[in-house]
gemmi code that builds the backbone of each chain (N, CA, C; Angstrom):
import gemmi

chains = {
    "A": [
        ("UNK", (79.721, 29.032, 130.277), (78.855, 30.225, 130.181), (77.850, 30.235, 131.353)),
        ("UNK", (77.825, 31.321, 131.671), (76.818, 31.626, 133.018), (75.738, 31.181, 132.457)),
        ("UNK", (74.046, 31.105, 133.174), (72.489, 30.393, 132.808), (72.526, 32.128, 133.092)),
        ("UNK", (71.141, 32.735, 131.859), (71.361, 33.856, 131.720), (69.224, 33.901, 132.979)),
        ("UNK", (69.070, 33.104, 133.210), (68.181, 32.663, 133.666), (67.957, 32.159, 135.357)),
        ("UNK", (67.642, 33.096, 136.152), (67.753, 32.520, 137.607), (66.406, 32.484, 137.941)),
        ("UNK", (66.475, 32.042, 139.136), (65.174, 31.903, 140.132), (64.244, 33.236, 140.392)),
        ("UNK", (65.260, 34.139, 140.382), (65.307, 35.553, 141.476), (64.318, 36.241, 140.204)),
        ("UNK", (65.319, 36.462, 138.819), (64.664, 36.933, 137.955), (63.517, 36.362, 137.531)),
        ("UNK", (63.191, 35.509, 137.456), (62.216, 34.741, 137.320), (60.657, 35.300, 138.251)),
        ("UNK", (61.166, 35.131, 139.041), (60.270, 35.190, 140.134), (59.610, 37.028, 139.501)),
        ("UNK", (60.885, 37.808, 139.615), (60.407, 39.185, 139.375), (59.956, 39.561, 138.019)),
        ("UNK", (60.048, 38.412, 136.937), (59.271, 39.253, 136.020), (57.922, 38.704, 136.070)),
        ("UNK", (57.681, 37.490, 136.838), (56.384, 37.478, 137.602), (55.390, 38.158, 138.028)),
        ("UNK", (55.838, 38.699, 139.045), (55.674, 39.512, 139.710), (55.261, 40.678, 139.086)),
        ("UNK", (56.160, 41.619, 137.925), (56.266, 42.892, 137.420), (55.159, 42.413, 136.635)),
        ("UNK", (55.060, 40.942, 136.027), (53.463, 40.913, 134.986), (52.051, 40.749, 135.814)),
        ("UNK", (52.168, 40.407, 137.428), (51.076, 39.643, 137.928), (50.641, 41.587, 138.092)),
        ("UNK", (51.507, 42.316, 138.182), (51.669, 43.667, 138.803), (50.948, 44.938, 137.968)),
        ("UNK", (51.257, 44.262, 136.647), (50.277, 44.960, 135.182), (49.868, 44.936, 135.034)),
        ("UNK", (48.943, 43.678, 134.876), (47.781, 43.117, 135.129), (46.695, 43.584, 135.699)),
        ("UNK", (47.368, 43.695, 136.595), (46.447, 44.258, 138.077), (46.380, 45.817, 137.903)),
        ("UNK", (47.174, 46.492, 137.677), (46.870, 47.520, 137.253), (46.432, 48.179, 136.328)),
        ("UNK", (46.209, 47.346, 135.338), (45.194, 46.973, 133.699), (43.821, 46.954, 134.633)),
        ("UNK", (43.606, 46.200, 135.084), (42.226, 45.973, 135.944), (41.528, 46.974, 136.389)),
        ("UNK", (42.832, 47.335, 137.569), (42.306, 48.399, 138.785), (42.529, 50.162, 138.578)),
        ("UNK", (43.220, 49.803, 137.852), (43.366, 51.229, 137.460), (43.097, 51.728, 135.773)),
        ("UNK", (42.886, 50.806, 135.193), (42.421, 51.061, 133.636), (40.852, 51.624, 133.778)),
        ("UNK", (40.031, 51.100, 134.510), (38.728, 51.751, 134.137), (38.679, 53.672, 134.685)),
        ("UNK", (39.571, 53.692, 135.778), (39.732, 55.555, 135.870), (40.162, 56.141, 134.812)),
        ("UNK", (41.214, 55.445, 134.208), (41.329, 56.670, 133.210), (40.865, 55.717, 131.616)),
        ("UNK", (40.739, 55.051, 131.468), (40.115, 54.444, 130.106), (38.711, 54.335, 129.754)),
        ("UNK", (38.787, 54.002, 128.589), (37.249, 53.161, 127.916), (37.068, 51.765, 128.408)),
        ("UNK", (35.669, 51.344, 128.860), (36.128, 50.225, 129.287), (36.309, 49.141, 127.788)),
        ("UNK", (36.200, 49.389, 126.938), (36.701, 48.434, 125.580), (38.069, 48.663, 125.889)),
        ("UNK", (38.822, 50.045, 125.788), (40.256, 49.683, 125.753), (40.943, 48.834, 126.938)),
        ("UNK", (40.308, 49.011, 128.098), (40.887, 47.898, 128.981), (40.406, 46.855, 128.717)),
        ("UNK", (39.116, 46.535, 128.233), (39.241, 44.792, 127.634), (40.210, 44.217, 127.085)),
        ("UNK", (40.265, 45.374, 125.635), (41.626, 45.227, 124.932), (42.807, 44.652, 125.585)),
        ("UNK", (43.439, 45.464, 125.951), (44.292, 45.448, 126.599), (44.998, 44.597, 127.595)),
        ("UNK", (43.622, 44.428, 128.318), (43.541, 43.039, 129.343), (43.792, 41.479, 128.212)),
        ("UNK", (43.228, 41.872, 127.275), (42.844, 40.749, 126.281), (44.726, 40.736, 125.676)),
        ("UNK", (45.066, 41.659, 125.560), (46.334, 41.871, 125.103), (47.727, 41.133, 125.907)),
        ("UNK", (47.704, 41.352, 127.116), (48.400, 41.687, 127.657), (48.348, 40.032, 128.088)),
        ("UNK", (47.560, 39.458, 128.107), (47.481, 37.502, 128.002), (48.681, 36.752, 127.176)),
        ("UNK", (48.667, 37.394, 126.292), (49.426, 37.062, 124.982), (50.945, 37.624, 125.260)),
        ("UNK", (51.130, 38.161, 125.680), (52.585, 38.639, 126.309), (53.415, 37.188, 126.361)),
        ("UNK", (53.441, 37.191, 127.707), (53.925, 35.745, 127.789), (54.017, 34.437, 126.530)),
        ("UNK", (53.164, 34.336, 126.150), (53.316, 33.171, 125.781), (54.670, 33.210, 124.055)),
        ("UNK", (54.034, 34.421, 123.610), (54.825, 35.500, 123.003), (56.349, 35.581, 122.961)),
        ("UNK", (56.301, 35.809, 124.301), (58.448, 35.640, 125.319), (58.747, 34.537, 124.875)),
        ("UNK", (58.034, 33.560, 125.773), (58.733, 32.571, 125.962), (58.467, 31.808, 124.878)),
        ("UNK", (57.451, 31.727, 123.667), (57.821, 30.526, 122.316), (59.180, 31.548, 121.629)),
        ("UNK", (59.250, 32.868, 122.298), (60.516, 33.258, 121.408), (61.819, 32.501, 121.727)),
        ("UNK", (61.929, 32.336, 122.830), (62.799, 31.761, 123.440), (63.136, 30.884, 123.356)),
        ("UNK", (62.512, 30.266, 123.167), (62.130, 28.503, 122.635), (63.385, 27.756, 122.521)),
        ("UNK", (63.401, 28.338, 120.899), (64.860, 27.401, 120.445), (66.333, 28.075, 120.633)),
        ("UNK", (66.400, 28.903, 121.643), (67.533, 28.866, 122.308), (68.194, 28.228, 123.488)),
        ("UNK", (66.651, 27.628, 124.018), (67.643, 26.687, 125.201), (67.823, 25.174, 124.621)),
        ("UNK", (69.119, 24.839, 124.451), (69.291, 24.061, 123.676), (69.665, 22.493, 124.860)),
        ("UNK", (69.671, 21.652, 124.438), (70.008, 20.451, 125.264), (71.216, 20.312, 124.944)),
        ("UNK", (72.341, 19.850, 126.184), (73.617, 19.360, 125.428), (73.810, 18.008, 124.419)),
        ("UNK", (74.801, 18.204, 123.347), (74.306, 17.096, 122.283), (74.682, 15.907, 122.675)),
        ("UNK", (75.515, 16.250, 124.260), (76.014, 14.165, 124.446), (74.781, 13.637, 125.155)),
        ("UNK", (73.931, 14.910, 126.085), (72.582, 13.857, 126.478), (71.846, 13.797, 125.492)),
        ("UNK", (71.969, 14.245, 123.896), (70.274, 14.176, 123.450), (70.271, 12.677, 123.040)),
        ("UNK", (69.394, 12.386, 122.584), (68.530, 10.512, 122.606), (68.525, 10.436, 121.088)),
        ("UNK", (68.120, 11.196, 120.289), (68.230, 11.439, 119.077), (68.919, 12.617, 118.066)),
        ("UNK", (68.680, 12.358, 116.617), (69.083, 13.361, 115.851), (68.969, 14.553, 116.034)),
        ("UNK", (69.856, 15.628, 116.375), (69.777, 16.550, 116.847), (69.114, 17.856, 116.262)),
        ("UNK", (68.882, 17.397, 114.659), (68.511, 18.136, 113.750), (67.331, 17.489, 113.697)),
        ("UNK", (66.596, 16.973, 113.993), (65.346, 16.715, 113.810), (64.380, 17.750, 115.087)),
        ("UNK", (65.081, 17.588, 116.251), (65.112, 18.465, 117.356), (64.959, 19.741, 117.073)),
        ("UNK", (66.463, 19.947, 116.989), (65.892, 21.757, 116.227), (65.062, 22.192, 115.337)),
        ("UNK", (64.445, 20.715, 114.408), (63.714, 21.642, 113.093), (62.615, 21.838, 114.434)),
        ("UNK", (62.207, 20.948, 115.019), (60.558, 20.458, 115.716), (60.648, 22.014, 116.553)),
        ("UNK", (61.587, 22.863, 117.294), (62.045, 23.407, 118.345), (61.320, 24.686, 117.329)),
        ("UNK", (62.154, 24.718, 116.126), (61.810, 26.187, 115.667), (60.549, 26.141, 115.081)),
        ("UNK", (59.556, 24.885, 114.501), (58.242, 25.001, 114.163), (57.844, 25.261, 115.647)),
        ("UNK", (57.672, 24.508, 116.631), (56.966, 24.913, 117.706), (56.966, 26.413, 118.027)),
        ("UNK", (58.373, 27.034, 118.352), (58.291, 28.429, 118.691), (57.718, 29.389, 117.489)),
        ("UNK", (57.968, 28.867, 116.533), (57.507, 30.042, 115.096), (55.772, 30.014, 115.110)),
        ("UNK", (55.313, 28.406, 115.710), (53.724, 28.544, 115.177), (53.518, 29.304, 116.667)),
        ("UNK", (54.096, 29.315, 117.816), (53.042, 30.284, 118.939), (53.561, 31.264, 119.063)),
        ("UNK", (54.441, 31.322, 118.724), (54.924, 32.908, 118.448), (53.532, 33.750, 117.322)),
        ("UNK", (53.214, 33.118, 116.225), (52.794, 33.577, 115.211), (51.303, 33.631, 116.313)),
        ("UNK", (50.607, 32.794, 116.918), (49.391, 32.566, 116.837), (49.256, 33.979, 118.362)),
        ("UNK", (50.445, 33.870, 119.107), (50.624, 34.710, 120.633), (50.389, 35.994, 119.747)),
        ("UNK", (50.858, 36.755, 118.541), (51.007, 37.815, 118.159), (49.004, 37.605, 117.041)),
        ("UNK", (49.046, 36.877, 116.778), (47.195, 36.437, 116.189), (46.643, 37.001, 117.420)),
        ("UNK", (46.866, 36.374, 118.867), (45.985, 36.858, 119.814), (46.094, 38.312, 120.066)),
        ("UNK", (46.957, 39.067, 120.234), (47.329, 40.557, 120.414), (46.789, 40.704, 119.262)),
        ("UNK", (46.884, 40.581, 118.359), (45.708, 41.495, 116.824), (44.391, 41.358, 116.831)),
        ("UNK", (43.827, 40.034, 117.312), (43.078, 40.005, 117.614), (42.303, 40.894, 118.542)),
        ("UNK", (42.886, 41.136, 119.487), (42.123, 42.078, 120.675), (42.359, 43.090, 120.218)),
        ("UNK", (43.463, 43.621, 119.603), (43.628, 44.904, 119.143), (42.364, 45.457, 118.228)),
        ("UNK", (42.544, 44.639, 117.297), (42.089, 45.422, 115.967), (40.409, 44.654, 115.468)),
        ("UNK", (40.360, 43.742, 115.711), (38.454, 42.908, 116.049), (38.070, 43.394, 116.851)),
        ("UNK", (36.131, 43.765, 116.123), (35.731, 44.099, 117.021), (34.933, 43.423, 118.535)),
        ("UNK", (35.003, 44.438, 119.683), (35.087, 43.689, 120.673), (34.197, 42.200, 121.083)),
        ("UNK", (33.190, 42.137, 119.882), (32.062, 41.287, 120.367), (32.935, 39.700, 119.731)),
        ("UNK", (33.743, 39.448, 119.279), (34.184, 38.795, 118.242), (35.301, 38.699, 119.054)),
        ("UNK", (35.937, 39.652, 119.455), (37.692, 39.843, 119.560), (38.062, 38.464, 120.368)),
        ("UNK", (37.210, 38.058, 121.361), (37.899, 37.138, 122.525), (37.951, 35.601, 122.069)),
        ("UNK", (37.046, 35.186, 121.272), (36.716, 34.077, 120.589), (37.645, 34.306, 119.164)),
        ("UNK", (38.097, 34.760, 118.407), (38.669, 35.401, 117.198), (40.588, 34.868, 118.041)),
        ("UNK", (41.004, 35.465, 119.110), (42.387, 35.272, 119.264), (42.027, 33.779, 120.327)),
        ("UNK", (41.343, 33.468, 121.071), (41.370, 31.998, 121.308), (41.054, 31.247, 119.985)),
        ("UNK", (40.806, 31.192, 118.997), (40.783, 30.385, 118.098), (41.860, 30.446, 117.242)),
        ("UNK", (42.724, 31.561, 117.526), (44.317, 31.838, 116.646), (45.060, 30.944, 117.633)),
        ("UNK", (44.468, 31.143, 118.717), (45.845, 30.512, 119.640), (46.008, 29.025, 119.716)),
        ("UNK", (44.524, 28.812, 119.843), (43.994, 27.366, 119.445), (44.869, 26.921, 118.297)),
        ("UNK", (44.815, 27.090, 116.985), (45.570, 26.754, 115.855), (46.507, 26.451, 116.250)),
        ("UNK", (46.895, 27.630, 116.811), (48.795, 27.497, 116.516), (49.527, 26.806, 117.869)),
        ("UNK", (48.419, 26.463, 118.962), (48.978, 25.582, 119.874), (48.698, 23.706, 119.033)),
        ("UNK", (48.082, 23.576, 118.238), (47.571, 21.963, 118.066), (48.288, 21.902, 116.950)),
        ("UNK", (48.599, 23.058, 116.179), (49.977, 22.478, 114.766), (51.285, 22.453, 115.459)),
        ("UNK", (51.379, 23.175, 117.018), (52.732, 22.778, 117.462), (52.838, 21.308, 118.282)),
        ("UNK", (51.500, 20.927, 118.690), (51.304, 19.815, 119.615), (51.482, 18.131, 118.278)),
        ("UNK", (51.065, 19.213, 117.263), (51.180, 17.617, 115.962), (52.103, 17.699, 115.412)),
        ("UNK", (53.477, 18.556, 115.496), (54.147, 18.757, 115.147), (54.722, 17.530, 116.053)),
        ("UNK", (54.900, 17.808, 117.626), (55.473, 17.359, 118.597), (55.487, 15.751, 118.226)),
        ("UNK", (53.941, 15.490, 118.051), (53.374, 14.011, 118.320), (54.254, 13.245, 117.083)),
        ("UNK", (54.522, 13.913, 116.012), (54.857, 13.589, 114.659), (56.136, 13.243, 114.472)),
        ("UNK", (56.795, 14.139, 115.560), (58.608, 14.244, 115.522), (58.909, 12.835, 116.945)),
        ("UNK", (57.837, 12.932, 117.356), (58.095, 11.667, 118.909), (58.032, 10.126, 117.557)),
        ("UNK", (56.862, 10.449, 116.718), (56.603, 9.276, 115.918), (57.830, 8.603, 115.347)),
        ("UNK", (58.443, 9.697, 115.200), (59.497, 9.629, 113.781), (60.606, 9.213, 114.521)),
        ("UNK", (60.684, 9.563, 116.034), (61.886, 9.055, 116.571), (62.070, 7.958, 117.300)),
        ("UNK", (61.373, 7.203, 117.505), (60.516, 6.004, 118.117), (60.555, 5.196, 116.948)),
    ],
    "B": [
        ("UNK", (71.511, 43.638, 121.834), (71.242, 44.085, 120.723), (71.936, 44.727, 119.421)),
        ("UNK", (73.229, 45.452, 119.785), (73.759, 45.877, 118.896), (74.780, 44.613, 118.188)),
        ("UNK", (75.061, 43.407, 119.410), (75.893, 42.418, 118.874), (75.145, 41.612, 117.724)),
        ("UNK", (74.233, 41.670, 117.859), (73.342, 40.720, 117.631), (72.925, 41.516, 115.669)),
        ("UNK", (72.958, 42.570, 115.627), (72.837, 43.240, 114.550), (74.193, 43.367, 113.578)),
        ("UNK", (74.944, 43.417, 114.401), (76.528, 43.490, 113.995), (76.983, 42.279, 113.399)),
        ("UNK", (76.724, 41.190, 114.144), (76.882, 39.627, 113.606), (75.664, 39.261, 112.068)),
        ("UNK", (74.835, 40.194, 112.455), (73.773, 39.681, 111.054), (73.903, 40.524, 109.629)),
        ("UNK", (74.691, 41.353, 110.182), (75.370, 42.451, 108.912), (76.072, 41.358, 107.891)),
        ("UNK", (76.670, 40.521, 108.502), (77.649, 40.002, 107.410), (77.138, 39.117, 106.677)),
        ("UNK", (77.099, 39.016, 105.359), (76.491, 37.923, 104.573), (77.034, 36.692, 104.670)),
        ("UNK", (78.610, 36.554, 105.068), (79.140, 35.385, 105.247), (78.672, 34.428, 106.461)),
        ("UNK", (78.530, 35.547, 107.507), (77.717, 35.121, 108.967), (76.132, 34.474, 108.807)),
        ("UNK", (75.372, 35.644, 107.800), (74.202, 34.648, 107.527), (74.078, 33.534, 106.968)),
        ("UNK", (74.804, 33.435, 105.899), (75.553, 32.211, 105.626), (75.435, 31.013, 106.302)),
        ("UNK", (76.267, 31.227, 106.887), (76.413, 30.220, 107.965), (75.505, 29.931, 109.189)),
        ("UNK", (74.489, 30.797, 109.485), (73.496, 30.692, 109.857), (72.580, 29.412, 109.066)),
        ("UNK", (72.012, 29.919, 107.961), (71.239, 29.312, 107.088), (71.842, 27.857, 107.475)),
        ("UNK", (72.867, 27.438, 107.257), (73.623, 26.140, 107.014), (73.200, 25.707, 108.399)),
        ("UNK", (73.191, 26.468, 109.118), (72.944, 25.180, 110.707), (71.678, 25.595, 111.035)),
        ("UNK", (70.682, 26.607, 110.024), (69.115, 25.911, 109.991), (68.669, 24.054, 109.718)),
        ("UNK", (69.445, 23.666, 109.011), (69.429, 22.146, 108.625), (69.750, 21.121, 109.480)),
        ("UNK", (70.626, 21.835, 110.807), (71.197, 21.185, 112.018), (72.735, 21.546, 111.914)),
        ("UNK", (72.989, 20.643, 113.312), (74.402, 21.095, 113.907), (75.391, 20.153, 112.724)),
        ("UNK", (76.325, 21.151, 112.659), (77.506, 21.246, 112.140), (78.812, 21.741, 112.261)),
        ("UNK", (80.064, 20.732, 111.671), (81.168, 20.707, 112.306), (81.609, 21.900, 111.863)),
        ("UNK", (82.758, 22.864, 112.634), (83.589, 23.961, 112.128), (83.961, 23.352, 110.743)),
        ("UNK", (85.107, 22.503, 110.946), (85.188, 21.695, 109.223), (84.936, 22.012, 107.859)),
        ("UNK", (83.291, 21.249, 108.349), (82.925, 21.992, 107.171), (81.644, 22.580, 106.862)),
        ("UNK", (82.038, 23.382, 107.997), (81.303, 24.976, 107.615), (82.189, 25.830, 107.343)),
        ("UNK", (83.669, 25.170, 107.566), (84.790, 26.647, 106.562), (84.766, 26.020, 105.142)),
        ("UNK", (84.582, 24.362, 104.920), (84.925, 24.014, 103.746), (84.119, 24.985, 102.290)),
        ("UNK", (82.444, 25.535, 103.247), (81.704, 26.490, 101.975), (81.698, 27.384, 101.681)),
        ("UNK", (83.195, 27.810, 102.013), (83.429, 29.344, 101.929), (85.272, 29.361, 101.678)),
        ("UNK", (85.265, 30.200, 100.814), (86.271, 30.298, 100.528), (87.702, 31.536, 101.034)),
        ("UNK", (87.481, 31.200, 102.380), (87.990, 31.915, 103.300), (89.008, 30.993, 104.539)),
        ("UNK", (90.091, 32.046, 104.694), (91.233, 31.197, 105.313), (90.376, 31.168, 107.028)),
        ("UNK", (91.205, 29.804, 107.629), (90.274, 29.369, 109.135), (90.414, 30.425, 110.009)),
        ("UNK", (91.312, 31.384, 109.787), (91.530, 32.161, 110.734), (89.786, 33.393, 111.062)),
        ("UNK", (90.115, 33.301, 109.735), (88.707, 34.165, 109.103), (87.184, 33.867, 109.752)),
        ("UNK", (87.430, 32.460, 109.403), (86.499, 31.397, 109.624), (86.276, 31.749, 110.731)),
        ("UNK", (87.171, 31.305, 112.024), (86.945, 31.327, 113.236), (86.641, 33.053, 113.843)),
        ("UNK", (86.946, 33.732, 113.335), (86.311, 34.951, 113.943), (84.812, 35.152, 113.171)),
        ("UNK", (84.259, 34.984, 112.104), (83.291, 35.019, 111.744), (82.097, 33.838, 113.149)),
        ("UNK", (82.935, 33.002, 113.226), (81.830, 31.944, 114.282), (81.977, 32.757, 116.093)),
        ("UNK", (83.381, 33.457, 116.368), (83.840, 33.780, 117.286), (82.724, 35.122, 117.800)),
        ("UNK", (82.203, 35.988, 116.658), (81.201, 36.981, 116.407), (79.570, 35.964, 116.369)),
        ("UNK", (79.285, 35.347, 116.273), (78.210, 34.802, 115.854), (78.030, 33.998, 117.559)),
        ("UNK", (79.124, 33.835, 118.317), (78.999, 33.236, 119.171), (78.723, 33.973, 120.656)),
        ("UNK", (79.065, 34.752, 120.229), (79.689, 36.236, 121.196), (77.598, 36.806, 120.952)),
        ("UNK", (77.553, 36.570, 120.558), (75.843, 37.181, 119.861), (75.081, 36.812, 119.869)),
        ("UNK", (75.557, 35.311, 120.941), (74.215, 34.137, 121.338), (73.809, 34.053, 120.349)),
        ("UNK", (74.034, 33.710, 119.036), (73.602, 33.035, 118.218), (73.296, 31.459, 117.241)),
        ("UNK", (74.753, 31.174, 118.038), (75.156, 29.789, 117.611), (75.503, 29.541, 119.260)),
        ("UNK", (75.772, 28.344, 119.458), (76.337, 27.760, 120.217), (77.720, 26.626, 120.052)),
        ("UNK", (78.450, 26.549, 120.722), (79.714, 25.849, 120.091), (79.815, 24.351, 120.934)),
        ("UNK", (80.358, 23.197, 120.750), (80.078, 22.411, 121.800), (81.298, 21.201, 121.211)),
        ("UNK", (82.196, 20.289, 121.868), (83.107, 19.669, 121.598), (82.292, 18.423, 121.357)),
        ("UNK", (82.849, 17.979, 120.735), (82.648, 16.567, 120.000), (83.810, 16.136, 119.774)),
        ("UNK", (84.493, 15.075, 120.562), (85.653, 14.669, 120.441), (86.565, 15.999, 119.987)),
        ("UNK", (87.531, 15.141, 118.964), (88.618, 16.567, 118.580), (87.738, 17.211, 117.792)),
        ("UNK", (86.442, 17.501, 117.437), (85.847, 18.742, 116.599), (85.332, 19.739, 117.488)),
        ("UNK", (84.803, 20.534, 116.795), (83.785, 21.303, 117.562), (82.480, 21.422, 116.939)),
        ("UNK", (81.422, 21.211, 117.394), (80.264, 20.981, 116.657), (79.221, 22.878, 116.934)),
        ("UNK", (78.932, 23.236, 115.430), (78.243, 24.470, 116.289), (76.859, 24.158, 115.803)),
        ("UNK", (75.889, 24.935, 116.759), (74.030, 24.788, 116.983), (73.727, 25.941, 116.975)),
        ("UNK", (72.633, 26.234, 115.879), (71.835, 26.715, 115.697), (71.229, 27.707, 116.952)),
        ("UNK", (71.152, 28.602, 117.679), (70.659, 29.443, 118.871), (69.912, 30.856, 118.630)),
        ("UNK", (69.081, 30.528, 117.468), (68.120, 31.667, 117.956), (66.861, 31.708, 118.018)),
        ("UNK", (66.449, 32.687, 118.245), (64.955, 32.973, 119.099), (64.075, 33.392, 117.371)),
        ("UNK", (62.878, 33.343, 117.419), (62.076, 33.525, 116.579), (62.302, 34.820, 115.958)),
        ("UNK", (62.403, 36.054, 116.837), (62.674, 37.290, 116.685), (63.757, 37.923, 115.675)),
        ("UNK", (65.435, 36.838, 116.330), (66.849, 36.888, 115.525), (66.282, 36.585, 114.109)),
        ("UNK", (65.904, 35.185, 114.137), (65.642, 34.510, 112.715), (64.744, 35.104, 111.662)),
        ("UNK", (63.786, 36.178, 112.221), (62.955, 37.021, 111.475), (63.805, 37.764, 110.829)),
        ("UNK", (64.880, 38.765, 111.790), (65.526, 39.987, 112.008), (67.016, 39.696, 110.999)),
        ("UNK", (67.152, 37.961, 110.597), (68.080, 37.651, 109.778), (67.271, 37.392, 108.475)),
        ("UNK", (66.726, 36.976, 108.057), (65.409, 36.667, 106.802), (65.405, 38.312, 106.498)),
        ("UNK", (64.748, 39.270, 107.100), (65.160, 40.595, 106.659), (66.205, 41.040, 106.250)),
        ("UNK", (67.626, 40.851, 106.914), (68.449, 41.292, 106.429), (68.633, 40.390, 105.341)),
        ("UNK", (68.520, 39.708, 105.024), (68.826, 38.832, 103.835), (67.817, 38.947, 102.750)),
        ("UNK", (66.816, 39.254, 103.004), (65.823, 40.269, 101.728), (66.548, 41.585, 101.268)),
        ("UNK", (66.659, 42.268, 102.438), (66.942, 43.581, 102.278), (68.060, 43.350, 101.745)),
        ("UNK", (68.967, 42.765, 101.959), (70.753, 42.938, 101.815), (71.339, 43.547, 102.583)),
        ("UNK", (70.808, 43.726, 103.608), (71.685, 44.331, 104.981), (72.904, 44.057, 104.967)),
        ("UNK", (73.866, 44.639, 104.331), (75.775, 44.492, 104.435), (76.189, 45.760, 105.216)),
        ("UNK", (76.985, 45.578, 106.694), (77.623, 46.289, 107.119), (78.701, 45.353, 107.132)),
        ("UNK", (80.032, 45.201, 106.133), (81.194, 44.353, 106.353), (82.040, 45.632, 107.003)),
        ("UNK", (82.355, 46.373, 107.736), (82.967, 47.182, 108.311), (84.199, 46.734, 108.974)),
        ("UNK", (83.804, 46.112, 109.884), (84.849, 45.236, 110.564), (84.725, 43.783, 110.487)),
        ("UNK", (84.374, 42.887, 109.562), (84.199, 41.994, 109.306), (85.208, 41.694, 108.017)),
        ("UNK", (85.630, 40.127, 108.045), (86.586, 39.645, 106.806), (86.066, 39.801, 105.621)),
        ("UNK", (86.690, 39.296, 104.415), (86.010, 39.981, 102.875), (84.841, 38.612, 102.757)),
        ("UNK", (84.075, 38.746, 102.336), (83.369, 38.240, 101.412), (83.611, 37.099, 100.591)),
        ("UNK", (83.007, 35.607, 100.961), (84.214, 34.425, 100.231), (83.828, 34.761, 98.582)),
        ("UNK", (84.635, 34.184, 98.240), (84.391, 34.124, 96.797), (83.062, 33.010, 96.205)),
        ("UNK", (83.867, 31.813, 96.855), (82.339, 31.053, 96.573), (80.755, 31.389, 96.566)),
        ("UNK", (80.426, 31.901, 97.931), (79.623, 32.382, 97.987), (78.796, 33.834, 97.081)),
        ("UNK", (80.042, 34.100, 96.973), (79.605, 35.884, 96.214), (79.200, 35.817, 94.326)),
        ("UNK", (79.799, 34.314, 94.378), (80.191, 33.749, 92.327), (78.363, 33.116, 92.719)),
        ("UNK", (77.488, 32.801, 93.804), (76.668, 32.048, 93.806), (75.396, 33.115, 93.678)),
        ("UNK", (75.604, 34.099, 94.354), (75.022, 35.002, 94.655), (74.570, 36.136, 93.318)),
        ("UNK", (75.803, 36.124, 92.588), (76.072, 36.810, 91.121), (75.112, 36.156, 90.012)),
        ("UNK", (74.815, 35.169, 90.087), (74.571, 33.788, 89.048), (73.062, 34.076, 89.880)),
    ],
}
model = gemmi.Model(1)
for chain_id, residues in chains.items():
    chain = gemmi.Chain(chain_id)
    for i, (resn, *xyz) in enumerate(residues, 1):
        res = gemmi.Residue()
        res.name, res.seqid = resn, gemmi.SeqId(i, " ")
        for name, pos in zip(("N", "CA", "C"), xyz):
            atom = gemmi.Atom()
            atom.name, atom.element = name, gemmi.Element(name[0])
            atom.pos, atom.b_iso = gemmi.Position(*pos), 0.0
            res.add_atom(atom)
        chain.add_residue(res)
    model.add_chain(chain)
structure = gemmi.Structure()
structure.add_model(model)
structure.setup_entities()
């Protein structure tokens, strides 16, 4: 099977986000509120991280290199992607729907969570395989 | 996207999903929990595979299949499996085992 994943693309959805961003910035205060471009800006952080814990447990290792139980792997693979997935979509509600004085501290502390139950998840499944 | 909906229609397919939530497992016996001939079998995994959903991988003379989806699929299958999402349209019948489990 082809890697559905190259350099090239890579590079360009880079690019197309470094590109939104920037135009969240530079061009959100002409025609917006500046809360909704906070928002938004605040939003649009969470993207990424969002993608790629979705992604997570599809790139799989082949099973003659893995070192261990392979099912212990995948459970650890899909808690990791399910808790930042959950906490990436906490941060987008967060900015969305809190209000703004609150909002930025409110989704760093979702994200916070759900990055240190995936990091003890990690530490827990290294324990167990060791 | 539409493969990916098409493969989660079938209850036998989620099925077998669920089963390699627990980890990888042999074709074997993942036909042994269903009461469906291999031919069956193998197009039910042949659809599931085709849909980036599983992954297939040799292990000596077996074939071992893995678990391959994204947070999104696995939501988008948990729904259909609340809901009862059945499109068997072009899909094999329905094992018996499974359907006597389902009844009960």
């Amino acid at each position: 099977m082809t890697p559905k994943f190259s350099i090239r693309r890579a590079l360009l959805g880079t690019a197309l986000y470094l590109l939104l961003a920037l135009a969240i910035k530079k061009l959100g205060p002409l025609y917006l509120a500046p809360e909704t471009v906070l928002r938004l800006g605040g939003m649009w952080i969470a993207v990424p991280v969002i993608v790629f814990a979705n992604a997570l447990p599809k790139s799989l290792v082949p099973l003659d290199r893995a070192t261990c139980d392979p099912a212990i792997v995948q459970a650890m693979r899909r808690f990791v992607a399910r808790a930042l997935v959950l906490g990436g979509i906490g941060f987008v509600l967060a900015y969305a729907l809190a209000p703004v004085a609150i909002a930025n501290s409110l989704a760093a502390s979702l994200l916070l969570i759900a990055l240190i139950a995936a990091i003890v998840r990690v530490v827990r499944t290294v324990r167990r395989i060791a | 996207m539409t493969s990916i909906f098409k493969a989660l229609a079938d209850p036998t397919r989620r099925q077998v999903l669920q089963m390699l939530r627990a980890g990888p497992m042999g074709a074997g016996a993942l036909a042994e929990a269903f009461d469906v001939s291999k031919p069956t079998m193998s197009a039910h995994f042949a659809v599931l595979v085709s849909a980036d959903l599983i992954e297939a991988e040799k292990s000596g003379r077996t074939i071992l299949y893995r678990l391959k989806m994204s947070v999104l699929e696995e939501a988008l299958m948990d729904f259909a499996q609340v809901f009862g999402l059945q499109v068997t349209s072009e899909t094999p019948t329905m094992p018996g085992r499974i359907r006597a489990k389902e009844k009960s």
